[in-house]
N, C-alpha and C positions, 0 to 999 in steps of 0.2 A: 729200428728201435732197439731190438736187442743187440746190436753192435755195439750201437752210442754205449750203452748201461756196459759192457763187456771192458768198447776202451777207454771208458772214466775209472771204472775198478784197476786198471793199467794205469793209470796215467796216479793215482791216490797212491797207488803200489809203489810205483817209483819212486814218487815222490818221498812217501813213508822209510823208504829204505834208505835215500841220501840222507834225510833230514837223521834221522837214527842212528846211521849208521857215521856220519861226522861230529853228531854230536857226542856219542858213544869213542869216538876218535880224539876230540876235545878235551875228558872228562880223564881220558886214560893218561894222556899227555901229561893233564895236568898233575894227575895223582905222581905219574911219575917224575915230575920237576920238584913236587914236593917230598913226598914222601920214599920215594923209592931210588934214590939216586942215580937217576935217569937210566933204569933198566925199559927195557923194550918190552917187557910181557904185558906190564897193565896198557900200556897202548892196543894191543892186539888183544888182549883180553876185553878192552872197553868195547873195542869198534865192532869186533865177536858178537859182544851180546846185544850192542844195537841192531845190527846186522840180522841175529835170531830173533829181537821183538817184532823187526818189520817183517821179518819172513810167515810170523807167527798171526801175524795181522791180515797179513795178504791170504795167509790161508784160510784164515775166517770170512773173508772178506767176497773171497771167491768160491765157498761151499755154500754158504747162506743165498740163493738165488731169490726166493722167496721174501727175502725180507725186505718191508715196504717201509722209506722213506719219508718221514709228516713232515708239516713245516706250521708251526705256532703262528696262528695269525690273530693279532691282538685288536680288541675292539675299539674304536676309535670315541 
């Protein structure tokens, strides 16, 4: 049981991190096709800080042990 819960927190982590961390690659790209005449830092600057929100996410994600899960179930 407490594997499964271990490698779901893995599996949201990872996932958290592509999704961020491309999108954050996306966002840099584009600022710099617009704005920056296609310098390379907001590229690395975006993908950076995507990068840092999943990081920052997985790290809460995996000290809060404790924290229990609901699921809204609506009266029919």
């Amino acid at each position: 049981m407490m594997e499964d819960d271990h490698g779901r927190k893995w599996d949201r982590c990872l996932a958290d991190i592509a999704v961020k961390t491309v999108t954050g690659l996306g966002v840099g790209a584009l600022l710099s096709l617009l704005f920056f005449k296609r310098r390379s830092w907001p590229v690395a600057l975006g993908s950076g800080m995507g990068l840092g929100m999943a990081y920052s996410n997985c790290q809460y994600d995996f000290r809060s042990p404790n924290m229990l899960r609901g699921h809204v179930v609506k009266d029919q």
